[in-house]
N, CA, C and O atoms as a DFTB+ gen file, in Angstrom:
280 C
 N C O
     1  1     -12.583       8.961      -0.201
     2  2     -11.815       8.808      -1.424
     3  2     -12.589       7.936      -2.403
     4  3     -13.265       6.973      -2.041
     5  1     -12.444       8.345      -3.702
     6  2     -12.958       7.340      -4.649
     7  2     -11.858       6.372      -5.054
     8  3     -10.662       6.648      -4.960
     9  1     -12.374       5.139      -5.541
    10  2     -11.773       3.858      -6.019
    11  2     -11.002       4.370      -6.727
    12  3      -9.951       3.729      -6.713
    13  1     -10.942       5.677      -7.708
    14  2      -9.720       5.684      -8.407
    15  2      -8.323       6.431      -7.677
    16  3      -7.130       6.484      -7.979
    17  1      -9.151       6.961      -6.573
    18  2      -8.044       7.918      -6.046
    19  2      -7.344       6.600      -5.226
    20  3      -6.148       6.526      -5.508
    21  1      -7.694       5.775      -4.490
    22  2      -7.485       4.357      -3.988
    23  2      -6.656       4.011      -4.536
    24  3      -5.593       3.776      -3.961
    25  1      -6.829       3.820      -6.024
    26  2      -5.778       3.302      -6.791
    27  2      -4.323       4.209      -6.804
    28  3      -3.126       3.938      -6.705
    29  1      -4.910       5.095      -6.935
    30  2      -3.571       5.826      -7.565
    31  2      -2.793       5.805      -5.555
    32  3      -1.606       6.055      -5.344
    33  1      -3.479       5.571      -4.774
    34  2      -2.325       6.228      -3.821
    35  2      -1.953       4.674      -3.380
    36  3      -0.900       4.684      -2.743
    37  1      -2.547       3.232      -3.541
    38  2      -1.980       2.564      -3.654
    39  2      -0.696       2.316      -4.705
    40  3       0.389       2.052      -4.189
    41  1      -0.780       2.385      -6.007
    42  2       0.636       2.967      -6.748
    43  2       1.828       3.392      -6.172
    44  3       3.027       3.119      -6.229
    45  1       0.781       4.460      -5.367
    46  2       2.346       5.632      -4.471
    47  2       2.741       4.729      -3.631
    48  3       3.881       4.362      -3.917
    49  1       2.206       4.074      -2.497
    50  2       2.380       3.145      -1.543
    51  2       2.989       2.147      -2.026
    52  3       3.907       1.833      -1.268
    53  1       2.928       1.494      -2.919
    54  2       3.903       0.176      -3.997
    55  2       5.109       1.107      -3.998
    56  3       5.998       0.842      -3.189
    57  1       5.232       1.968      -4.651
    58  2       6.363       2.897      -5.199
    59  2       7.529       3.238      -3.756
    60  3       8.757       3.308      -3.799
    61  1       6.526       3.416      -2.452
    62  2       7.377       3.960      -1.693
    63  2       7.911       2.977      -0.628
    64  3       8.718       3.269       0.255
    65  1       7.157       1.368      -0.905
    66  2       7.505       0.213      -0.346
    67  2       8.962      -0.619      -0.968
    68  3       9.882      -1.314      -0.536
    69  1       8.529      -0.097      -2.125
    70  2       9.989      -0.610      -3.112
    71  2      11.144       0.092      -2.674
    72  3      12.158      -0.529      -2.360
    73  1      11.076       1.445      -2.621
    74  2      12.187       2.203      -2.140
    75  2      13.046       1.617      -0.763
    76  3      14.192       1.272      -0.477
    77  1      11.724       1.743      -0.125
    78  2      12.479       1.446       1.508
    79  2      12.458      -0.552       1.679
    80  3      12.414      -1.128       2.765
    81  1      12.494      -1.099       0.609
    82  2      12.983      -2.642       0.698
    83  2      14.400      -2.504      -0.429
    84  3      15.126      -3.454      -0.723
    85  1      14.560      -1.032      -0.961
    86  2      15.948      -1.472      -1.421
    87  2      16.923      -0.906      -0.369
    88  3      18.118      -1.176      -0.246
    89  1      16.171      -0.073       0.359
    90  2      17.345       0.658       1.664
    91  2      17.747      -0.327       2.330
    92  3      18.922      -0.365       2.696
    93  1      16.754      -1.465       2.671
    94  2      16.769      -3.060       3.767
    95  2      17.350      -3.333       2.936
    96  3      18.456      -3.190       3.457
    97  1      17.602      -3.722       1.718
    98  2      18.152      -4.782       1.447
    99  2      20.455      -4.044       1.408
   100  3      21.527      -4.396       1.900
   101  1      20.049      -3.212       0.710
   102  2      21.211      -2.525       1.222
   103  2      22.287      -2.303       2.049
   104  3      23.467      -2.047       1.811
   105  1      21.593      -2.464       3.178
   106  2      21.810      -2.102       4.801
   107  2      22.309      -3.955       4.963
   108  3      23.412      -4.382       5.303
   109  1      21.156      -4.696       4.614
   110  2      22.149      -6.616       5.061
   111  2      22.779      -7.031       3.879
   112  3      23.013      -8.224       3.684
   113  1      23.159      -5.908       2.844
   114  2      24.443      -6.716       1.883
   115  2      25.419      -6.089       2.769
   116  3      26.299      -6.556       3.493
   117  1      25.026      -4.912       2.516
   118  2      26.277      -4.060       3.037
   119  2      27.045      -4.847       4.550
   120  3      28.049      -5.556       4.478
   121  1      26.579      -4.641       5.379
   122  2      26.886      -5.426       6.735
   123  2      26.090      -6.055       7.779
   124  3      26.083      -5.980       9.007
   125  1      25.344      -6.775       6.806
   126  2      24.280      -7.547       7.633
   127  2      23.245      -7.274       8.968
   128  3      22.838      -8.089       9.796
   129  1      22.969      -5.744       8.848
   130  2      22.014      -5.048       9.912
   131  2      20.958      -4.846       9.699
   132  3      21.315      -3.924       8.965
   133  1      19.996      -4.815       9.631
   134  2      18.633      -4.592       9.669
   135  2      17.890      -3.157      10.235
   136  3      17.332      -3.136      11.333
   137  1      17.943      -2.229       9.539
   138  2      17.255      -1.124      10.164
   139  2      15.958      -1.245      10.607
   140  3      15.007      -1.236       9.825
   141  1      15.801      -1.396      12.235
   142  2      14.339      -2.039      12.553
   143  2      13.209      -0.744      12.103
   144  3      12.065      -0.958      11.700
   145  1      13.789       0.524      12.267
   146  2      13.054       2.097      11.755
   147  2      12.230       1.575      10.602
   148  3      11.009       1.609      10.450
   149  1      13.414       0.960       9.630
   150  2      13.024       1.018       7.928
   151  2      11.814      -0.377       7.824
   152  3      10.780      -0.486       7.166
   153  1      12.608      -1.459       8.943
   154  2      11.835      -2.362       8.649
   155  2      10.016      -2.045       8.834
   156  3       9.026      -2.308       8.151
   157  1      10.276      -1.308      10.216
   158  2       8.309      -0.834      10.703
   159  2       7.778      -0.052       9.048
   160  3       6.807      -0.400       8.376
   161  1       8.381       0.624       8.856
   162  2       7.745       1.589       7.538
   163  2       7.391       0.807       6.314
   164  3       6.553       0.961       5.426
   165  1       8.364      -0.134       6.581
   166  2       7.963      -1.105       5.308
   167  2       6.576      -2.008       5.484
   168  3       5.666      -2.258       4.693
   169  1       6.755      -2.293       6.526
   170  2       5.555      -3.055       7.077
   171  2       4.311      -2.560       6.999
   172  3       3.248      -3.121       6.732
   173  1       4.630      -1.141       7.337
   174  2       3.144      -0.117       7.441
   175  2       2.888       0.005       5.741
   176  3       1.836      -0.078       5.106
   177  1       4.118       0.210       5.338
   178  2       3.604       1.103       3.983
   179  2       3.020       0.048       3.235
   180  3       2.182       0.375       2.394
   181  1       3.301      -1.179       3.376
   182  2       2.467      -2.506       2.891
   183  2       1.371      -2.824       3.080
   184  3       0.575      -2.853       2.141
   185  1       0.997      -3.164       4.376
   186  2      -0.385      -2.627       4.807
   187  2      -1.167      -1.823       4.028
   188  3      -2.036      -2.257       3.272
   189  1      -0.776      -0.134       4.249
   190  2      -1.535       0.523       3.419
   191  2      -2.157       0.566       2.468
   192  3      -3.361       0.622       2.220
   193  1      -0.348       0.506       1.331
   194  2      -0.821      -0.063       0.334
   195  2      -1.672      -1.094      -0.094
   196  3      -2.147      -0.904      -1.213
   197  1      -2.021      -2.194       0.508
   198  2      -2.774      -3.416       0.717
   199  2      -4.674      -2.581       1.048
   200  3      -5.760      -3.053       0.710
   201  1      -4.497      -1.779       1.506
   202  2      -6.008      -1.048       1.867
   203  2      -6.261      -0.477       0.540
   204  3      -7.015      -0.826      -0.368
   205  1      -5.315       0.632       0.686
   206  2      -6.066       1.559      -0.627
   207  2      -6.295       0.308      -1.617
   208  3      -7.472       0.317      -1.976
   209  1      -5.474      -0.920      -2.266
   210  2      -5.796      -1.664      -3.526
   211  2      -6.890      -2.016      -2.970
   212  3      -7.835      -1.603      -3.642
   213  1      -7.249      -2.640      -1.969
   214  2      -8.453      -3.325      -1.270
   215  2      -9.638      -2.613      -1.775
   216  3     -10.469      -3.161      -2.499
   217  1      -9.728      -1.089      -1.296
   218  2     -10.410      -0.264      -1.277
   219  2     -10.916       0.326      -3.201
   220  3     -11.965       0.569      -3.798
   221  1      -9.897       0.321      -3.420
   222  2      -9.690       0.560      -4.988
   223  2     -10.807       0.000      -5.601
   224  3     -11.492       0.804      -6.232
   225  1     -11.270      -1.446      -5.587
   226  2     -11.958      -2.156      -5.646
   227  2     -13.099      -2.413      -5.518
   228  3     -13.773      -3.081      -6.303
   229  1     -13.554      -1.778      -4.241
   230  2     -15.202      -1.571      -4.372
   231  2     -15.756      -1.152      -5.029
   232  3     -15.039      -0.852      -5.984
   233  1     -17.293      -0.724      -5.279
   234  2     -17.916      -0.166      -5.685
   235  2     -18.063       1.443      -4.989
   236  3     -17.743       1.755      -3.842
   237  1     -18.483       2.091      -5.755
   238  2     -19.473       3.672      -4.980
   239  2     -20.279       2.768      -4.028
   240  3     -20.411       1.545      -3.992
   241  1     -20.819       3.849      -3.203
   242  2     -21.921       3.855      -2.192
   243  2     -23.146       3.440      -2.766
   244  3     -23.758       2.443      -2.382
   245  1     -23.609       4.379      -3.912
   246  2     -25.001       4.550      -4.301
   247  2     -24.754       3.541      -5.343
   248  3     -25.544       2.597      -5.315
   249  1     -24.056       3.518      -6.048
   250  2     -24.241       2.240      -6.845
   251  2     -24.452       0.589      -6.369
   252  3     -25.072      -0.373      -6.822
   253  1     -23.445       0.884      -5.026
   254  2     -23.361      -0.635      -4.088
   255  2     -25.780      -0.470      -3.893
   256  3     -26.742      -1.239      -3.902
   257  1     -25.627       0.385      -3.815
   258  2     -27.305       0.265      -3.336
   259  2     -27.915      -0.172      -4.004
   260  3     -28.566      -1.178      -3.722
   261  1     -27.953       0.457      -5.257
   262  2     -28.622       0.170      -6.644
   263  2     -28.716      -1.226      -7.039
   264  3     -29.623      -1.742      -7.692
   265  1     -27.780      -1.722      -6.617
   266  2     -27.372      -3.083      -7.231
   267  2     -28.282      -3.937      -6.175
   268  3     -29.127      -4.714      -6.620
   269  1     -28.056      -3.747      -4.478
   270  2     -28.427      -4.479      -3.965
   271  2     -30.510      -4.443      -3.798
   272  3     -31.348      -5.209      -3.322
   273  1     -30.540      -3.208      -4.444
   274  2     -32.042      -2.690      -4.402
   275  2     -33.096      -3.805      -5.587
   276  3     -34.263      -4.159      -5.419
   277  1     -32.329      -4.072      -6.539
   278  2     -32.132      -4.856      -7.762
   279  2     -33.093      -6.594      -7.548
   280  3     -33.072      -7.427      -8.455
């Protein structure tokens, strides 16, 4: 993947972390339970998201070279 595609699926990953922290939060107004399902997904989808931005960030390959050739 390129840094921009990185970006954009970190976006999606923000987008789909928000969703499933309003289902959690939902679930302990409503009657104080914790969906442990929702909680793992949230966890993961954070993570992820946390890579692709990570990733987002680098440089290309051949440019990382160029630079270090320099």
């Amino acid at each position: 993947m390129t840094p921009e595609q990185h970006a954009v699926r970190a976006e999606e990953l923000v987008a789909e972390a928000e969703q499933l922290y309003g289902d959690l939060r939902l679930d302990v107004e409503a009657d104080g339970n914790v969906d442990q399902m929702i909680w793992g997904f949230l966890d993961t989808t954070v993570r992820l998201g946390q890579l692709h931005a990570t990733l987002a960030l680098r440089h290309p390959i051949a440019e990382h070279q160029e630079t270090r050739q320099q």
